[in-house]
C-alpha positions in Angstrom: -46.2 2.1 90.5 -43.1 2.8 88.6 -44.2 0.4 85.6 -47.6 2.7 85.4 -45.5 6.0 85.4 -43.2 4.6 82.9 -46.3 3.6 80.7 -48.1 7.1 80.7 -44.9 9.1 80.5 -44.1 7.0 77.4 -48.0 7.6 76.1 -47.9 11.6 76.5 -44.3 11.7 75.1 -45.2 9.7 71.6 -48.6 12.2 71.7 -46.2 15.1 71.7 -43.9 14.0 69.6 -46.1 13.3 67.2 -47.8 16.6 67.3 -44.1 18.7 67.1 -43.6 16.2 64.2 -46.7 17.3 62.2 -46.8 20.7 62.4 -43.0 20.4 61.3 -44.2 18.1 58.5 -46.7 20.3 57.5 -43.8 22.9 57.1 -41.4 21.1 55.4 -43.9 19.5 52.8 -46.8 22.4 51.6 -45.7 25.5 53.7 -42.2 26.4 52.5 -42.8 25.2 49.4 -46.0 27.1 48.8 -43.5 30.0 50.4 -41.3 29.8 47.9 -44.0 30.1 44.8 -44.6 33.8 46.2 -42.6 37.0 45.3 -39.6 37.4 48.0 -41.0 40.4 49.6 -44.1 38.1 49.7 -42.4 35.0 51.2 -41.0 37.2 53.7 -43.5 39.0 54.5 -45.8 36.1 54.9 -43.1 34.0 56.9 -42.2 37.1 58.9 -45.8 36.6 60.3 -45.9 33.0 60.7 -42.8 33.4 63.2 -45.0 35.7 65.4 -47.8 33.6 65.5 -46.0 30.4 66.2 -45.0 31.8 69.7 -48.4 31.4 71.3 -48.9 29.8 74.3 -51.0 26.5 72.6 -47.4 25.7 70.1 -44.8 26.8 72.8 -46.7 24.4 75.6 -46.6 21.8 73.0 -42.9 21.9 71.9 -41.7 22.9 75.2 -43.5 20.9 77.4 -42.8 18.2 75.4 -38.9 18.6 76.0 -39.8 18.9 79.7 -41.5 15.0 79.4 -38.4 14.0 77.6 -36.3 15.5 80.3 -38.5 13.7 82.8 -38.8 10.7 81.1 -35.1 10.3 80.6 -34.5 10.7 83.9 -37.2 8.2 85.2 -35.6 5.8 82.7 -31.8 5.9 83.9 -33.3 5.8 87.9 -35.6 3.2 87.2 -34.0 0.5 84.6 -36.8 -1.4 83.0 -34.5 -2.8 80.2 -35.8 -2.1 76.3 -38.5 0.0 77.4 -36.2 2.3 79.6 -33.8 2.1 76.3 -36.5 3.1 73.7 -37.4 5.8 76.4 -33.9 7.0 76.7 -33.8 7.0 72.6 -36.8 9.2 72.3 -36.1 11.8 74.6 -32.2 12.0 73.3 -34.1 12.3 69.7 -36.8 14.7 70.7 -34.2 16.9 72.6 -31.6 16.7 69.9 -33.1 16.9 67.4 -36.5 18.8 67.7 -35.0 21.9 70.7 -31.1 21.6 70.3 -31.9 22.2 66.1 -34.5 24.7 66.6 -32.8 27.1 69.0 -28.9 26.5 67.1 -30.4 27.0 63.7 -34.3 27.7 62.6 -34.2 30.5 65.6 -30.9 32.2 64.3 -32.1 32.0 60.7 -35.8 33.7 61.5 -34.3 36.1 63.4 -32.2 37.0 60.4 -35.7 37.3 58.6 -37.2 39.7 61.0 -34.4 41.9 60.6 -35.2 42.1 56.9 -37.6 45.0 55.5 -39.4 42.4 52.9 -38.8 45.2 49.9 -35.2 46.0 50.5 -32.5 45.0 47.6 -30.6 42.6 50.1 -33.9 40.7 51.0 -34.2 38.1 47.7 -31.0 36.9 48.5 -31.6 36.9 52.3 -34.8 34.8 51.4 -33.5 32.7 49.0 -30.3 31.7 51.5 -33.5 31.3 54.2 -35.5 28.9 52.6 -32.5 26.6 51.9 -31.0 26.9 55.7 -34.7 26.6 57.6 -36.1 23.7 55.2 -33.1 21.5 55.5 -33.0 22.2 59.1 -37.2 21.4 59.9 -36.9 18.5 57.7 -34.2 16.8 60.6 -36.7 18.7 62.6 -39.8 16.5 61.1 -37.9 13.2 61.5 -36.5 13.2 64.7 -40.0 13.9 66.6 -41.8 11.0 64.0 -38.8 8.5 65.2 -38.4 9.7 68.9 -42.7 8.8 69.0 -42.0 5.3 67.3 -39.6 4.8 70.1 -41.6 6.2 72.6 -44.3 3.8 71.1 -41.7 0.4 71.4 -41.3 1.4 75.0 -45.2 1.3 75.6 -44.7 -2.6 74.8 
């Protein structure tokens, strides 16, 4: 029984992971760059929107619930030791948590709030947006990688 749930746990976790990891690729190589092509008040203003309509219930079940598999799965690997697949298990959720909901609530949640407290047109905002686009992208782009290598693991544990 265990083996099974090990097995699906390990399935839905690289599916999730693999999700967060897109949409965070899809940021970090044509959305911020297209971003920064724009006008500040522009890139603001246009990023300033994206922020509210990320937190919808679809993207927050997805990166969320996610972390809660990881959680689960971490857990189900330390109580039930299967050798390397509880280890690649235990390696993908530490990735996925570290990396994916430690980074985005210590860095790209600070930063956007910073950019919602900006009126796009004021005289302080180019350099707030400038400083932004800098932090966030360097920050997603650990945020791309560790999803894409917590699913690989989550994929060596499947074996």
């Amino acid at each position: 029984m265990t083996g099974s749930l090990t097995f699906a746990f390990a399935f839905v976790d690289a599916l999730g992971c693999g999700l967060v990891a897109g949409v965070f690729f899809a940021f970090s190589t044509f959305v911020m760059p297209a971003l920064a092509r724009l006008r500040p008040a522009q890139g603001i203003a246009a990023m300033q929107s994206i922020n509210l309509l990320a937190v919808t219930p679809w993207f927050m079940s997805l990166l969320f619930g996610t972390a809660l598999l990881c959680l689960a799965s971490a857990v189900l690997a330390l109580l039930d030791w299967r050798g390397a697949a509880s280890a690649w298990m235990l390696a993908g959720s530490t990735l996925y948590l570290a990396g994916v909901i430690l980074v985005t609530m210590m860095f790209n949640v600070p930063l956007n709030n910073i950019l919602a407290a900006q009126a796009p047109e004021s005289a302080e905002a180019a350099g707030v947006w400038t400083r932004y686009l800098a932090a966030w992208t360097r920050w997603n782009h650990l945020r791309t990688i560790t999803p894409t290598g917590a699913a690989g693991c989550f994929i060596l544990a499947l074996q």
